[in-house]
C-alpha positions in Angstrom: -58.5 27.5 -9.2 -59.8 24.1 -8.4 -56.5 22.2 -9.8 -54.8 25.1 -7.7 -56.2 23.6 -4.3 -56.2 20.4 -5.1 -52.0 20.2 -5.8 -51.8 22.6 -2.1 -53.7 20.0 -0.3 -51.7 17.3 -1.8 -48.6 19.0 -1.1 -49.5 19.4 2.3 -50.6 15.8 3.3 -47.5 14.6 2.0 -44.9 16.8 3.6 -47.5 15.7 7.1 -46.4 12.4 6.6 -44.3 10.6 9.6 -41.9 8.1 7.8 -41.6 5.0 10.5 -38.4 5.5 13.1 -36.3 1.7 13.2 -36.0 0.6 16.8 -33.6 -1.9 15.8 -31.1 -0.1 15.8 -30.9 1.4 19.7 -32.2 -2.5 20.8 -28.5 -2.7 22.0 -28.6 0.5 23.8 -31.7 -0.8 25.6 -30.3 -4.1 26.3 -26.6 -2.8 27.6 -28.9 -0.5 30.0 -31.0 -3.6 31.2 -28.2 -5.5 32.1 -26.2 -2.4 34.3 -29.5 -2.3 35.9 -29.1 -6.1 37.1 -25.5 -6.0 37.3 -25.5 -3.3 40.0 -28.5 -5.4 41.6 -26.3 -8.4 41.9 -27.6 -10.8 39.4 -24.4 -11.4 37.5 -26.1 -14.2 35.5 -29.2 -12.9 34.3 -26.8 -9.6 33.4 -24.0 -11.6 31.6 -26.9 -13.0 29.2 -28.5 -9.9 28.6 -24.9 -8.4 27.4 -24.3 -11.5 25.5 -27.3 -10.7 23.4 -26.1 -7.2 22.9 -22.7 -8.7 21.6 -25.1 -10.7 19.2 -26.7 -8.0 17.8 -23.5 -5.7 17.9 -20.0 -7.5 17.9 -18.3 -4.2 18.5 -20.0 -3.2 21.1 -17.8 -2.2 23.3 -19.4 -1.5 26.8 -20.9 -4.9 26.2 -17.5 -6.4 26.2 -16.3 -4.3 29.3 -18.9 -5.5 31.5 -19.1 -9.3 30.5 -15.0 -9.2 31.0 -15.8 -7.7 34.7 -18.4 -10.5 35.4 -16.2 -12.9 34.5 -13.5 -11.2 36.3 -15.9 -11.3 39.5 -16.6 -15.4 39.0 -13.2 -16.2 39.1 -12.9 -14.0 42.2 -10.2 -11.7 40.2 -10.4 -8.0 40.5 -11.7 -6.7 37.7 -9.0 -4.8 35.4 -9.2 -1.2 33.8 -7.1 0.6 31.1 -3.8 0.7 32.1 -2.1 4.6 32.8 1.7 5.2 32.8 2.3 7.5 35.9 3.7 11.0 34.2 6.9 10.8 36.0 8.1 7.1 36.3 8.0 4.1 34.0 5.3 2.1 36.4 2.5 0.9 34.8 -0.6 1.3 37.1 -3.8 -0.9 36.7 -6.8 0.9 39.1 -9.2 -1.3 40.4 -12.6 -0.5 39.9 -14.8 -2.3 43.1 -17.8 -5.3 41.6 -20.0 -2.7 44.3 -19.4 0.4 42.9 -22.5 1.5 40.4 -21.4 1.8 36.9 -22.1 4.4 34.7 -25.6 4.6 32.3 -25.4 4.4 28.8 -26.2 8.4 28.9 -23.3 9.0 30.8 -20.7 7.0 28.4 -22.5 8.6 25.2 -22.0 12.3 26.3 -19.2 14.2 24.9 -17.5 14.9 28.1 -17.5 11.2 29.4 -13.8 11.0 27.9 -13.2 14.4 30.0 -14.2 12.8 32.9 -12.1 9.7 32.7 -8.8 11.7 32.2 -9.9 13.8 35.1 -9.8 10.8 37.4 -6.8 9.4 35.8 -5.2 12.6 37.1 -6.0 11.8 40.6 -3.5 10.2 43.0 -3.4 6.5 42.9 -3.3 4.3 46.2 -0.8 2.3 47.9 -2.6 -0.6 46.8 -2.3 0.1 42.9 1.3 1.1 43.4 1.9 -2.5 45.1 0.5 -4.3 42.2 2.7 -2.2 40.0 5.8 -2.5 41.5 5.4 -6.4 41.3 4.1 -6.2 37.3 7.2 -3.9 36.9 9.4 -6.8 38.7 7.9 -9.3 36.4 8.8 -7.6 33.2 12.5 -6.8 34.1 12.5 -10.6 34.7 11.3 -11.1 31.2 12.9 -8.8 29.9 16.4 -10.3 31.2 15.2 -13.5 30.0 14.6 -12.1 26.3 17.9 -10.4 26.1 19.9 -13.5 27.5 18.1 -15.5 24.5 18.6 -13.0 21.6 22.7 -12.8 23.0 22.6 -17.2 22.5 21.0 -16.6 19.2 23.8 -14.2 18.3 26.6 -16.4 19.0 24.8 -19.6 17.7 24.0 -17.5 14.4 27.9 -16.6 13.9 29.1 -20.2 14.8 26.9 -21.8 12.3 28.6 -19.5 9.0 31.7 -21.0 7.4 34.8 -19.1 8.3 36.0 -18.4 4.7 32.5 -16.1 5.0 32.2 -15.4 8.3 30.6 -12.1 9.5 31.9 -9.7 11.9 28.5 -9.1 14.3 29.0 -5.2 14.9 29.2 -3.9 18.6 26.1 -2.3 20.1 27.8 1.3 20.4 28.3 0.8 16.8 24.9 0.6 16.0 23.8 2.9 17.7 26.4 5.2 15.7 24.5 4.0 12.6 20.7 4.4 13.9 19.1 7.2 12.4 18.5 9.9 14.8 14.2 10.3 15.6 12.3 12.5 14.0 11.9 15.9 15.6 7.9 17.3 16.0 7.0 20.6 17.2 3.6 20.0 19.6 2.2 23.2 18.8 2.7 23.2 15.2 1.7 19.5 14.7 -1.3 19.9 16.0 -2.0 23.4 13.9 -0.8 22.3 10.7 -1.2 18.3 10.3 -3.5 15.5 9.7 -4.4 12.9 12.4 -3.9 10.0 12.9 0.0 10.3 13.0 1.7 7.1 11.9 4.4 5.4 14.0 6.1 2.7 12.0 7.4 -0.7 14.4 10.7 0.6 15.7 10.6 4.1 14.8 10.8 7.0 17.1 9.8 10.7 17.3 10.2 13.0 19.9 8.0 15.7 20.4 8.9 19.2 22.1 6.1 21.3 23.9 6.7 23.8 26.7 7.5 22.3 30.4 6.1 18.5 29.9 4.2 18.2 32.9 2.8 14.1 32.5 1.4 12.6 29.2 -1.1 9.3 29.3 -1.2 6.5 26.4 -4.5 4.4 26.2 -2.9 1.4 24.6 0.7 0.9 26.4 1.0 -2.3 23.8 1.3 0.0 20.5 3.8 3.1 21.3 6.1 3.2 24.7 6.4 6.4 25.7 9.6 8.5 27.6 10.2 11.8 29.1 13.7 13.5 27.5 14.5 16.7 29.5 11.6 19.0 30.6 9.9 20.1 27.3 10.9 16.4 25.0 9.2 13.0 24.9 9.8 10.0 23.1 7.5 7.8 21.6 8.8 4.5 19.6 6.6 1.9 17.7 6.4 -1.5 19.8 3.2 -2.5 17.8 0.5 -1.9 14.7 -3.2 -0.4 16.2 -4.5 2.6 17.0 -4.1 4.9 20.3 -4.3 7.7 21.9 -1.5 10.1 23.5 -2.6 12.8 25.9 -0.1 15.2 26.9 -0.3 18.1 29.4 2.3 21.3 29.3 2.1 24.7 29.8 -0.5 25.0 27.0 -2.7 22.5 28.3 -4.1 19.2 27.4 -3.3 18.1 24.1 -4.7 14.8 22.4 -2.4 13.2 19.7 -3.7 10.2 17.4 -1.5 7.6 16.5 -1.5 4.7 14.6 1.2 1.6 14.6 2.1 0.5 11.2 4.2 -2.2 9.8 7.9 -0.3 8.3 7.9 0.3 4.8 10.0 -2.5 3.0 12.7 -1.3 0.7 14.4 -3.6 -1.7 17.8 -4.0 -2.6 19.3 -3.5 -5.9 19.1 -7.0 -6.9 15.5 -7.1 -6.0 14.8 -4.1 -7.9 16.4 -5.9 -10.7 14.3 -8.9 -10.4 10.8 -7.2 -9.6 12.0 -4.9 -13.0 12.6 -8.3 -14.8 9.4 -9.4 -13.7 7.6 -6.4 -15.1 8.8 -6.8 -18.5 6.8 -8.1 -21.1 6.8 -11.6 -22.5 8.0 -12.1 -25.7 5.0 -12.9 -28.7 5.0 -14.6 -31.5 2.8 -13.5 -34.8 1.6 -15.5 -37.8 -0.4 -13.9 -40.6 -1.7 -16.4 -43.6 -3.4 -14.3 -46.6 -3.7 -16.0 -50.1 -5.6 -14.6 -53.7 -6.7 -16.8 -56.9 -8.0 -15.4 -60.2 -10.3 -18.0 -62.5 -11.8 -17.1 -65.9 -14.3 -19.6 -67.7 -18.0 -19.6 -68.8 -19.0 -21.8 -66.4 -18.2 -23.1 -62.8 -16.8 -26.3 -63.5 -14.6 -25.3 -66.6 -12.7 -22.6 -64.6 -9.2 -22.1 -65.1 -6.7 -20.8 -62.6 -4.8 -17.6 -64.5 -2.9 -16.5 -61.4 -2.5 -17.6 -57.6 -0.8 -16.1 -54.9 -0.1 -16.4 -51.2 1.9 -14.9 -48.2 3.1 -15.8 -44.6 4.3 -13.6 -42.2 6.0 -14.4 -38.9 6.3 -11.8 -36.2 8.4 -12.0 -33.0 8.4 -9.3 -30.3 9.2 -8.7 -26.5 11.2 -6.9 -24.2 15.0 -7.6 -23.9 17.8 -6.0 -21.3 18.5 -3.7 -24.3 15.6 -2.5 -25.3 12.2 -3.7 -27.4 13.2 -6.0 -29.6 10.7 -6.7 -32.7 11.0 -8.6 -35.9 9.0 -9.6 -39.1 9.3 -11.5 -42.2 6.8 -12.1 -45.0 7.2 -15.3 -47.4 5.2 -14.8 -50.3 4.4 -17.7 -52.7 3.3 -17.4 -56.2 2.6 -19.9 -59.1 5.9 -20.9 -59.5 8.3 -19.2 -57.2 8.5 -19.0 -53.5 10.6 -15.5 -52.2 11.1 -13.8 -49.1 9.4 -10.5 -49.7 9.9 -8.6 -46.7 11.8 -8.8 -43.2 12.6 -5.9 -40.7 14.2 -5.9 -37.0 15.2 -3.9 -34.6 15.5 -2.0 -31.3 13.2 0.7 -29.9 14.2 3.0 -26.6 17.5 0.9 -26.7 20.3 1.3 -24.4 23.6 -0.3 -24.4 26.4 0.6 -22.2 26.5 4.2 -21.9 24.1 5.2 -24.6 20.3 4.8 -24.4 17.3 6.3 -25.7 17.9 5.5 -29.4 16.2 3.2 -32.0 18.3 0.7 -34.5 16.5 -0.7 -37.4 18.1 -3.4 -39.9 17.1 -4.6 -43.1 13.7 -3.1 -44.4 12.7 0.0 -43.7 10.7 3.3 -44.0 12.9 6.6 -43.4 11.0 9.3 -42.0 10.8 12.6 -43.8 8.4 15.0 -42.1 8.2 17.0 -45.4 10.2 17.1 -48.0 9.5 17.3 -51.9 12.4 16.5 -53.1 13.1 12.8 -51.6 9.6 10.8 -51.0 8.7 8.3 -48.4 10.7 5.4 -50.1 11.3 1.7 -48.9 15.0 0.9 -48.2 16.6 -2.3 -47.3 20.0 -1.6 -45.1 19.9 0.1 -41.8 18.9 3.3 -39.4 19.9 4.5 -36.4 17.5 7.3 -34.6 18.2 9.4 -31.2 17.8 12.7 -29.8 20.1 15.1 -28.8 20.3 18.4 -26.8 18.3 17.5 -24.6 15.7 15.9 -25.9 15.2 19.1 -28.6 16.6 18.2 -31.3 16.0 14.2 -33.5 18.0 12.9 -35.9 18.5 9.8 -38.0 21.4 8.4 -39.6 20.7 5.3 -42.6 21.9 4.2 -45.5 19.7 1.1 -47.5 19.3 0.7 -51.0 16.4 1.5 -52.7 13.8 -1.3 -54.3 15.6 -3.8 -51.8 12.3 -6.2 -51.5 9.5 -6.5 -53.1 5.9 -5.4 -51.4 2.6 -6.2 -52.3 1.5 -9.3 -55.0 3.7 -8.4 -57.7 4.4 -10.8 -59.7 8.2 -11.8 -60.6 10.0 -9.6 -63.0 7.9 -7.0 -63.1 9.8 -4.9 -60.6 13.9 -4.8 -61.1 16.0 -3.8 -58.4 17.7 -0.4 -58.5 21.6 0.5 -58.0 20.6 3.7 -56.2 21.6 4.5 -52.6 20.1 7.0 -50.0 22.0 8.2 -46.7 
């Protein structure tokens, strides 16, 4: 009864033990919320070097980085920029100014579940003359660049031409041409995307898909850089790979709000036939050489130092093997020496899985060789020297084997001469 009580109370002051809680690991937390409190005080610097010590302890630390890029923003007496939101109707790009004045929000606030809410509900609001000002004259900027990019690429195109010999001179296709040729995007149902597949959804650079919902009201991308979005029609939209990261696409139709992931990859790079070739050439195995040395000596005497040699042999064998553009080539030749003769005992090549013009699949053997009975008592497993072909047919159902070699053609083992004669008997 006593051991009873004693393993109860032992049970219980080890499941009342308090196993220590880290700090370390909210010291960013504490920090980020030290510096909001100074920055909406007004002391920029003493903020900035708080945040720079969460960025220390946390290089990801992404409210960290927003507010050290407004306090720099509020040094250089710039306005301070947000995330930029395409308007759901037009091809603007907005950038909402958030005032150096305005109290930012806690470290609470931005870890809640519904702080993402919240910033799409204010994205929905209307946006003032002042924002729409500063886009119109980013959107005037761009065109300009844009016509400046387009005017280059058209030099590049006629410099590119000029510069090939005219015995090999290419005909540039027009642009309504390739167009022709582009391969239509890929078609995505909204509502049965988002019930039947995996997120993220991967956009490769210059690919499109166009999604169809039910009366496209306005859509928001978080990263503008990686996917460009377009309204088709009423219920399509167009999204087309301009870069590799991840974003967000938020779209709003009859159903509601619906949140897409999407991630910009680099396209998939498919090789020509000649580099299929090469990278297959590439792949094959190198060809290897083999050497075998083996040697026997028998001496009879009464003692050590009168022995005398009765018999002495010794064999070589040289091996060569690799893969060729018709098939897995292997040979091998055995030289055996004995006490006064010096004979080639043994030598085989061929071809396994071969294939030469039309035919393939099939094995060629030359010189010595085993046939292959599975079982039969009337003809034995037998050396032959001559030749074998071996393939299947019907479909891989049915193997056969066609040779012809003569029987006793080489000698195997350390026989010595004479002792073995060789046979005028043929098998096919």
């Amino acid at each position: 009864m006593k051991k009873i009580i004693s393993l109860f109370l032992l049970i219980a002051f080890l499941s009342g033990q308090q196993y220590p809680l880290y700090a370390y690991t909210e010291i960013p937390y504490f920090l980020c919320e030290y510096a909001i409190k100074l920055y909406n005080e007004g002391d920029y610097d003493d903020a900035l070097h708080e945040f720079n010590k969460a960025i220390l302890i946390q290089s990801d630390n992404e409210l960290a980085m927003r507010y050290i890029r407004l306090i720099e923003g509020i040094k250089k007496n710039e306005p301070p920029q947000a995330v930029k939101i395409k308007a759901p109707f037009a091809q603007e790009t907005f950038e909402p100014v958030i005032e150096p004045a305005q109290e930012a929000p806690s470290v609470k606030e931005l870890k809640s579940k519904d702080a993402v809410s919240k910033a799409l509900e204010k994205a929905e609001h209307p946006i003032s003359s002042a924002s729409q000002k500063l886009a119109a004259t980013a959107k005037t900027e761009l065109q300009k660049k844009n016509k400046l990019i387009d005017k280059e690429l058209k030099q590049f195109e006629k410099s590119s031409v000029a510069s090939i010999p005219s015995s090999r001179a290419v005909k540039v296709p027009a642009k309504d041409a390739l167009k022709k040729e582009a391969l239509k995007p890929t078609l995505l149902i909204l509502e049965e995307y988002l019930s039947t597949a995996t997120q993220p959804l991967e956009i490769e650079l210059g690919e499109s898909i166009v999604f169809s919902g039910r009366n496209i009201q306005r859509f928001l991308v978080t990263e503008a850089n990686i996917i460009d979005a377009q309204k088709q029609g009423v219920d399509e939209l167009l999204l087309s790979g301009k870069n590799v990261g991840y974003t967000e696409l938020h779209i709003w139709d009859d159903r509601g709000r619906s949140t897409i992931e999407i991630f910009g990859v680099l396209p998939e790079i498919v090789n020509s036939y000649e580099e299929a070739q090469r990278l297959e050439a590439e792949k094959a195995g190198n060809f290897k050489l083999r050497y075998a040395f083996d040697w026997s000596s028998i001496e009879s005497g009464r003692r050590v130092a009168s022995f005398n040699r009765i018999s002495y042999s010794s064999s070589q064998g040289f091996g060569l093997a690799g893969d060729t553009p018709y098939g897995a080539f292997d040979s091998y030749a055995v030289v055996q020496r004995f006490k006064t003769s010096l004979e080639f005992t043994y030598y085989t090549a061929g071809l396994t899985n071969s294939r030469i013009g039309p035919f393939k699949g099939f094995d060629v053997r030359g010189f010595d060789f085993y046939p292959v009975f599975a079982s039969n008592l009337a003809v034995s497993n037998v050396a032959l020297r001559g030749a074998m072909v071996k393939a299947a047919m019907l479909n891989n159902k049915l193997d056969y084997s066609v040779y012809h070699g003569r029987e006793s053609g080489g000698s195997f083992g350390n026989i010595t001469p004479g002792v073995f004669t060789k046979n005028d008997l043929f098998l096919e």
